[in-house]
C-alpha positions as CSV (number, residue, x, y, z in Angstrom):
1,X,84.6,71.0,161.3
2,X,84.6,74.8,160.7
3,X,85.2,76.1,157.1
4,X,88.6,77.5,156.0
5,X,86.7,80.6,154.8
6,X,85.7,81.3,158.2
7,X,89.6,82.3,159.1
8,X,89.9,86.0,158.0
9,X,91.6,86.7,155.1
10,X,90.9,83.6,153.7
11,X,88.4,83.3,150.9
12,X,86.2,80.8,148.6
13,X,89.9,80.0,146.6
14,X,92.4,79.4,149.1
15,X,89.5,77.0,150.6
16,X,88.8,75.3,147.7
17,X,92.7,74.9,147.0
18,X,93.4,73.9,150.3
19,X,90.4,71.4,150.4
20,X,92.2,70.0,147.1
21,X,95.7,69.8,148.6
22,X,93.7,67.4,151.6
23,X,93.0,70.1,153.9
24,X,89.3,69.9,155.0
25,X,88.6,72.5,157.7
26,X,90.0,75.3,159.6
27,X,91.2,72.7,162.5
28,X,93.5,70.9,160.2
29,X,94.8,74.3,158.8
30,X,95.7,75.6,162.0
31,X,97.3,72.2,163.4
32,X,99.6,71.8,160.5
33,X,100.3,75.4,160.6
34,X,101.0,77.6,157.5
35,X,104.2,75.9,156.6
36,X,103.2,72.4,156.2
37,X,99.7,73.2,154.6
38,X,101.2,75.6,152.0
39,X,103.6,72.9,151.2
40,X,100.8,70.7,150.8
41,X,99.2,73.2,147.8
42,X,102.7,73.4,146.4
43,X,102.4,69.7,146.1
44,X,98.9,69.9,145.0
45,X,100.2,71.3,141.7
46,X,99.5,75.2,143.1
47,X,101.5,77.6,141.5
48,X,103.9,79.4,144.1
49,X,102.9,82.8,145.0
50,X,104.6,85.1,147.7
51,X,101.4,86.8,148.6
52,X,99.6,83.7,149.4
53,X,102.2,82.3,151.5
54,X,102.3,85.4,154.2
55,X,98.4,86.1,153.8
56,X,98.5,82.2,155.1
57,X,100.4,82.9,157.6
58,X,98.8,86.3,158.9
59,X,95.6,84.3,159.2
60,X,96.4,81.6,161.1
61,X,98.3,84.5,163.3
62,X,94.4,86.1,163.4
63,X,96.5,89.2,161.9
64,X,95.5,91.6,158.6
65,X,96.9,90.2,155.8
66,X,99.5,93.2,154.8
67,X,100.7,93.8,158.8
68,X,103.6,91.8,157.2
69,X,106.4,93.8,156.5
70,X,110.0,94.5,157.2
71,X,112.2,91.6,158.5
72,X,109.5,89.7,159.3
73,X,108.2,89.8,155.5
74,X,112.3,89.0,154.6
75,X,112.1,85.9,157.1
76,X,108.8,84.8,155.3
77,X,110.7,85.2,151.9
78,X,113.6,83.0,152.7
79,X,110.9,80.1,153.9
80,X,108.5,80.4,150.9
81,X,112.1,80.4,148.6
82,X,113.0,77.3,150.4
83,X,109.8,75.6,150.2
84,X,109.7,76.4,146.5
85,X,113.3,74.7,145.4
86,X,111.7,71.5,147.2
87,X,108.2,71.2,145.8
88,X,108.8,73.1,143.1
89,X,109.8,71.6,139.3
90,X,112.0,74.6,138.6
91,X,112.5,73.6,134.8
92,X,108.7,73.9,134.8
93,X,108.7,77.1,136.0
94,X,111.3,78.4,133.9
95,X,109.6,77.4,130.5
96,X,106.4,78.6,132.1
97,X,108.0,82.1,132.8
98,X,109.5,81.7,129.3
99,X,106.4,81.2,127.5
100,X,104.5,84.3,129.2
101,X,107.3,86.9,128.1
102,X,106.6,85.7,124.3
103,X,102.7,85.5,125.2
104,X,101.6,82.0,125.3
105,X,99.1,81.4,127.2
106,X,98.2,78.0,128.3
């Protein structure tokens, strides 16, 4: 077993949110792939974040985290929309977003 936070790009909290969502060890990471594991966090309760999603998949591709851009970063958009309206309680969200514009905090 070989830590998460030996992948590049990928710290102390991705590992310890992955290791929540059931994800022990770089081997599992990479045989799920970024897809399946980040719907696994989303699951887990982690709140969607863009960023995350394609630094999650640069890793896994051994590649800097920002080398994702144009239509490749688009392509990545349209996945990580689609995995949030599935795992996602939108209501949640929208109350959430709500509540931050008039400066509650949790």
């Amino acid at each position: 077993m070989t830590a998460i936070s030996t992948i590049k790009n990928l710290g102390p909290a991705m590992e310890t949110a992955l290791i929540d969502a059931g994800i022990p060890d770089a081997e599992t990471l990479r045989d799920l792939g970024a897809d399946a594991a980040y719907a696994k966090l989303l699951e887990n309760g982690q709140r969607p974040h863009f960023i995350g999603y394609y630094v999650l998949h640069m890793a896994l591709q051994g590649r800097p985290w920002n080398d994702c851009q144009g239509a490749e970063k688009d392509a990545l958009r349209v996945s990580f929309d689609a995995l949030c309206a599935k795992y996602v309680d939108q209501a949640r969200t929208e109350l959430e977003a709500f509540m931050n514009r008039i400066g509650v905090r949790k």
